[in-house]
C-alpha positions as CSV (number, residue, x, y, z in Angstrom):
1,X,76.2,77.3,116.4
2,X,76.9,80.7,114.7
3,X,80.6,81.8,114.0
4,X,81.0,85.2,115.4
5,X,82.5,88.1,113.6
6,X,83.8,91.3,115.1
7,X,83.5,94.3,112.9
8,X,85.3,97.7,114.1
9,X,84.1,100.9,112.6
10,X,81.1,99.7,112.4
11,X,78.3,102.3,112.2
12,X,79.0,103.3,108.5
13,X,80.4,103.0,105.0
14,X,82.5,99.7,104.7
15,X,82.1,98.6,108.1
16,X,78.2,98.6,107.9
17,X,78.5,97.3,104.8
18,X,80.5,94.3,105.8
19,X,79.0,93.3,109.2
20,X,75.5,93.3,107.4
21,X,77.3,91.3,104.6
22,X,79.0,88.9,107.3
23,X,75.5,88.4,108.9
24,X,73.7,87.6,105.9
25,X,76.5,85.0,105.3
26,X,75.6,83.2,109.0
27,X,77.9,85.1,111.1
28,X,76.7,86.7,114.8
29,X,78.3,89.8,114.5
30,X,79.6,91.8,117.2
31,X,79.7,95.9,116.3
32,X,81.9,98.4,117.6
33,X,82.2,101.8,116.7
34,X,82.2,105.6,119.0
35,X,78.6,105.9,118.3
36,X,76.1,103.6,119.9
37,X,73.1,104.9,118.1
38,X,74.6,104.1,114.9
39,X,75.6,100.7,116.0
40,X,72.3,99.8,117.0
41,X,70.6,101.2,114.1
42,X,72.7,98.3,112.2
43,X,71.9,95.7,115.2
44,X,68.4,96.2,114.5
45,X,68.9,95.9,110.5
46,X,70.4,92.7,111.1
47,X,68.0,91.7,113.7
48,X,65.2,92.3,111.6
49,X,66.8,89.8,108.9
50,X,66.8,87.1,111.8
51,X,70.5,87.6,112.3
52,X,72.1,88.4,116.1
53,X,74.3,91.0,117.1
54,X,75.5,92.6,119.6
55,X,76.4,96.8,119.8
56,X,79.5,97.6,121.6
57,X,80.4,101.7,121.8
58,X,84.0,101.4,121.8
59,X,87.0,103.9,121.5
60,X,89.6,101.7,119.8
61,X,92.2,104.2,120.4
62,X,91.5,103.6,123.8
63,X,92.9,100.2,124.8
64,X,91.0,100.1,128.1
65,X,88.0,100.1,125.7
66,X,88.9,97.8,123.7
67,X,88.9,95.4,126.7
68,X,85.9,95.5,127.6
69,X,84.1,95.0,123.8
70,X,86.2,91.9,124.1
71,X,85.0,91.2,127.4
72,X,81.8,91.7,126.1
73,X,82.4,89.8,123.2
74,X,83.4,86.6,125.7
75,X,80.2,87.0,127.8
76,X,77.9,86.8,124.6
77,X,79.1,84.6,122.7
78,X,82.3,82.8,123.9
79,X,84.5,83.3,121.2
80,X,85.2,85.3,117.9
81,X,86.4,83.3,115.0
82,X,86.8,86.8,112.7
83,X,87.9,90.4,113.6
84,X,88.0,93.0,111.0
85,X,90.2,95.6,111.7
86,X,88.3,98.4,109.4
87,X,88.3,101.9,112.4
88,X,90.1,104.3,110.8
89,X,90.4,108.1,110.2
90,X,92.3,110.6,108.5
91,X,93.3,114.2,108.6
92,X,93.6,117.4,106.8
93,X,95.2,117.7,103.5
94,X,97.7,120.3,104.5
95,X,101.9,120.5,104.1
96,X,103.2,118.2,106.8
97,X,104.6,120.8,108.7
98,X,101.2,122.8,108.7
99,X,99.8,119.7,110.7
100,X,99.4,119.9,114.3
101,X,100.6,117.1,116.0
102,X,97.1,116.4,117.9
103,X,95.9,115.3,114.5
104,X,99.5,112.5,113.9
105,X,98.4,111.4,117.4
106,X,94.7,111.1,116.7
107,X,95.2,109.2,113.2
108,X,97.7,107.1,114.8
109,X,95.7,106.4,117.7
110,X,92.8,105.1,115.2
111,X,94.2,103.2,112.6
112,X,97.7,101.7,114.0
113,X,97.4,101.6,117.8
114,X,93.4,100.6,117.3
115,X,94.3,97.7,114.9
116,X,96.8,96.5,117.5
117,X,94.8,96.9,120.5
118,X,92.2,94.9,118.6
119,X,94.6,92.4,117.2
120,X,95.8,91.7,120.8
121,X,93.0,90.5,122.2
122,X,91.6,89.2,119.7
123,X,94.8,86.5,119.4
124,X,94.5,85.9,122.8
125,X,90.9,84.9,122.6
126,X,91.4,82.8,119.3
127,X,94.5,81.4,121.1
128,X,92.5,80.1,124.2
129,X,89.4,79.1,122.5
130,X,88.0,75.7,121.5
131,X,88.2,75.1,118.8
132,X,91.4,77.1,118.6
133,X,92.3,79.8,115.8
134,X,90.2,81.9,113.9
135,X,90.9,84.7,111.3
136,X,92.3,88.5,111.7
137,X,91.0,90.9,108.2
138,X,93.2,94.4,108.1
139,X,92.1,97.3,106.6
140,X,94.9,98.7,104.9
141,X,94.2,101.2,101.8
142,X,96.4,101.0,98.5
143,X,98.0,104.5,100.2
144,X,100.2,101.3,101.8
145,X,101.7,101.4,98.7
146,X,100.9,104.2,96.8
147,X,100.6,108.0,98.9
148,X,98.2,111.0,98.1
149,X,99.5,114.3,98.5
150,X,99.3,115.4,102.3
151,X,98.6,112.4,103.7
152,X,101.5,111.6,106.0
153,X,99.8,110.1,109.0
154,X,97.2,108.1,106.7
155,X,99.7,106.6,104.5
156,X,102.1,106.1,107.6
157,X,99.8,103.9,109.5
158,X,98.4,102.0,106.2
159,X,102.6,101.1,106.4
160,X,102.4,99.8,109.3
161,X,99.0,97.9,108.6
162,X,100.8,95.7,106.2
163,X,103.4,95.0,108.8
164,X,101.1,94.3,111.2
165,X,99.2,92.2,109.1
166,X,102.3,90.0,108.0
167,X,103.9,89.6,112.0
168,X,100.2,88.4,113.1
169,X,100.5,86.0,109.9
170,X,103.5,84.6,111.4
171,X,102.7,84.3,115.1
172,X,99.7,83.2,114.6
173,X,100.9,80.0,112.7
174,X,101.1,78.0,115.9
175,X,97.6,78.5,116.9
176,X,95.4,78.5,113.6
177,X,95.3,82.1,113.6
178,X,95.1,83.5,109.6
179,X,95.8,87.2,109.0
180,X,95.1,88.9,106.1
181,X,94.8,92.7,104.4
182,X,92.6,94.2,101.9
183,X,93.2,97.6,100.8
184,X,90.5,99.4,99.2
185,X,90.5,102.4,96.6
186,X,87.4,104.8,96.5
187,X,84.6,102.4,98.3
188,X,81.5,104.8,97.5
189,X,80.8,105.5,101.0
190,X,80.4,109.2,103.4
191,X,83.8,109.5,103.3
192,X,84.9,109.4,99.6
193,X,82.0,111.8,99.1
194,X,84.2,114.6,98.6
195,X,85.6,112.9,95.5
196,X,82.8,113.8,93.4
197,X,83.9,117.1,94.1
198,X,87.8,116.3,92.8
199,X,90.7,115.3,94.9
200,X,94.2,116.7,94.6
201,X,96.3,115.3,92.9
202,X,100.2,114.3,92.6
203,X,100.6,116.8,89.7
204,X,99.1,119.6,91.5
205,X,95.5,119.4,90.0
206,X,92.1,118.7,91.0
207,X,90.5,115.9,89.5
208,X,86.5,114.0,89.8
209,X,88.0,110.5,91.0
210,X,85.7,107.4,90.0
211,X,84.3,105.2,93.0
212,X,82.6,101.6,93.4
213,X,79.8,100.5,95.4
214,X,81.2,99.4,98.8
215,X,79.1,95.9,98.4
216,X,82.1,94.8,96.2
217,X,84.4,95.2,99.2
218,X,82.2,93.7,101.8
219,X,81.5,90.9,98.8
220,X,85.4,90.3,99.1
221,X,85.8,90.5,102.9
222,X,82.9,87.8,103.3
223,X,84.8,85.5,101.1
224,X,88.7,85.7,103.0
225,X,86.2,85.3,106.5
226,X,84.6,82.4,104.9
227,X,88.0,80.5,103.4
228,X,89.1,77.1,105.9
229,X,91.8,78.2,108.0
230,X,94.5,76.6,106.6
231,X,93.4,78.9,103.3
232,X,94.0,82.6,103.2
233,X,94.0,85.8,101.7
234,X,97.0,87.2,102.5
235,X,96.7,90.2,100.4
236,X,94.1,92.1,98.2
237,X,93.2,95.3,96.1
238,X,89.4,95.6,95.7
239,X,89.3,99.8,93.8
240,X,87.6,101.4,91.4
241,X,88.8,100.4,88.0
242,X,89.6,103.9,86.7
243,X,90.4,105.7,89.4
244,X,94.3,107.1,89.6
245,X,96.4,104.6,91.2
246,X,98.4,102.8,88.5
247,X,100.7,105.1,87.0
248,X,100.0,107.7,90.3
249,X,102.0,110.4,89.7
């Protein structure tokens, strides 16, 4: 029988990247993202490799949504043995108090209250299930640690990522339930495009940032999905060698 994987933000860049990764490794993958043609543009990719998966428009801001690609997820395949918390979004670079609050609530919405929504359910699934457990992957960003200019709301929720990720480490002790982060620094994907470009930087200047090809991050979250359970990842930086992180600022 096929472990199944859950992939959020899965119509593009890492996500894609990963769930087609996770189903060349075996997995059944299940694919959520806002748009359904781009989810099933990567069902049929992996389809076509002799893989199985299952495209699930979901809103993972939306918690009511969220149910149902779980309840989806059940009537398919039963279970989910890995979730990878990778929806996210950010916002404009602008001063914090230029930013209107619709775009704290929408970046919140995505990448903290998404994760949890998702996290949820998927511990009460793995919880329930037999066999019980299975594995939780966060997508943090190094802005956990380390900010950009003008990135409040971003670097706020990649916080609370990493607190997320280490309170579902510890509840899910009981029940086989491994959690784990990786934070990523400039995956070449659509949205690091504009790097090529320059990013601002802490000094005040704009600066061509080096990226890496996204396989090395879906490489890295194929390897903590495919550890035993009583192994994990608990945290890792996958980022372009030269880009500015060490010694930001």
């Amino acid at each position: 029988m096929h472990k199944v994987a859950m992939v959020t933000g899965a119509g593009s860049g890492i996500g894609k990247a990963s769930a087609l990764a996770l189903a060349q490794a075996g997995y059944a993958l299940v694919l959520a993202g806002r748009r359904q043609e781009a989810l099933a543009a990567v069902a049929a990719e992996i389809e076509a490799a002799a893989g199985t998966a299952l495209a699930v428009a979901t809103d993972v801001a939306d918690a009511a949504s969220v149910e149902k690609l779980f309840a989806a997820c059940a009537d398919r395949f039963g279970r989910l043995d890995v979730l990878f918390n990778n929806a996210g979004t950010g916002s404009p670079a602008v001063p914090m108090d230029e930013l209107p609050l619709s775009e704290w609530e929408k970046v919140v919405g995505a990448n903290l209250n998404g994760a949890f929504y998702c996290t949820r359910e998927a511990f009460r699934m793995m919880r329930q299930q037999q066999p019980m457990g299975g594995r939780i992957i966060n997508n943090g960003s190094i802005s956990a640690y380390v900010p950009r200019p003008f990135s409040a709301p971003y670097t706020a929720t990649k916080h609370a990522i990493t607190g997320l990720t280490r309170s579902t480490s510890l509840d899910g002790r009981p029940y086989d339930i491994a959690c784990g982060q990786i934070d990523i620094g400039n995956a070449a994907t659509e949205m690091t495009e504009r790097m090529a470009a320059g990013v601002l930087q802490a000094d005040g200047s704009t600066k061509v940032e080096p990226r890496m090809n996204v396989q090395h991050v879906a490489d890295t979250v194929v390897y903590m999905a495919s550890l035993p359970l009583d192994a994990n990842v608990q945290f890792v930086t996958v980022m372009a060698t030269k880009m500015p992180f060490i010694g930001r600022g």
